[in-house]
C-alpha positions, 0 to 999 in steps of 0.5 A: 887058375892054374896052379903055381909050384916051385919045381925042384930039380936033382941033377941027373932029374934036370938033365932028364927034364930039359931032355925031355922038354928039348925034344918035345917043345923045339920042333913047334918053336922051330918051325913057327921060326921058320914059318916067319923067315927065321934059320935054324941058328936063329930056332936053337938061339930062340929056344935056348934062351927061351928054355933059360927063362923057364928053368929061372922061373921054374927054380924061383920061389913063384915057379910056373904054371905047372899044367903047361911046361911045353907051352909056356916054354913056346910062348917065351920063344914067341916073344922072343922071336917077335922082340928080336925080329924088330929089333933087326927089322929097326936096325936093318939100313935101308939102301935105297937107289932113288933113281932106280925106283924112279926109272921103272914104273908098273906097266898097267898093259902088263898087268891087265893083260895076266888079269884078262886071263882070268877073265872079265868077271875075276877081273872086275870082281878083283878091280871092286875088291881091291881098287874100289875098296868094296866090302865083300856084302857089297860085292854079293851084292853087286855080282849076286853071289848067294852070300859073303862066303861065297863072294869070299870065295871066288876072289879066292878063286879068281887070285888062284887064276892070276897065280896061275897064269904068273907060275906058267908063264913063268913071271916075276915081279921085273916082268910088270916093269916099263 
């Protein structure tokens, strides 16, 4: 178990020290932010709050774990983040028009015909993966792929193809709609 000490800090040594954490915890807090949507308003908002809670903590009696300033500094941000992100996702209104999702449905031909390009055998690999809800030891089975790997694998392979297709015939989501 780690050891707990109560850090005390000079005034000149503090600055120093949230310097020093500043620079060396804010780049991991700011890009996991952004890897999830977050700005960097939103990274400096996290981290400041984040670096508030652990000088608190640091300057009570308990203190904090003393091997990893930086990464319990980054585990607060991560809660933080997820605290924050559904508390906006509970209060972001949903509008909604009723009939424009009623208006337009998926064209089936459309999207069967980007999975041909792929071909037959992608086509049916990703139709039982997806549709038929085969596990993929049922799908080494069935295709008679060496393991579930390998099975793994050639779906990857086979969404690449579809990926493919939509990026150079440059497709979007309103191309599939009748």
């Amino acid at each position: 178990m780690a050891e707990i000490q109560k850090t005390e800090h000079s005034p000149a040594t503090r600055e120093d020290v949230l310097i020093a954490l500043y620079k060396s915890t804010f780049p991991s807090v700011a890009r996991f932010v952004s890897k999830r949507g977050g700005s960097l308003e939103q990274a400096k908002d996290i981290f400041q709050d984040a670096l508030v809670a652990w000088y608190e903590k640091s300057t009570e009696s308990g203190g904090v774990p003393v091997y990893s300033e930086r990464g319990y500094i980054f585990g607060i941000a991560k809660r933080l983040w997820y605290r924050r992100f559904a508390e906006e996702s509970l209060s972001l209104p949903l509008e909604v028009d009723v009939e424009d999702i009623t208006d337009q449905h998926p064209s089936s031909s459309r999207l069967l015909n980007v999975l041909e390009n792929a071909g037959r055998k992608c086509l049916d690999l990703l139709k039982s993966f997806y549709y038929d809800k085969l596990s993929m030891a049922e799908l080494k089975v069935q295709f008679g792929f060496s393991s579930s790997h390998s099975a793994t694998v050639q779906k990857y392979k086979c969404l690449e193809k579809v990926r493919e297709t939509v990026k150079e015939k440059s497709l979007s989501y309103e191309d599939f709609l009748e």
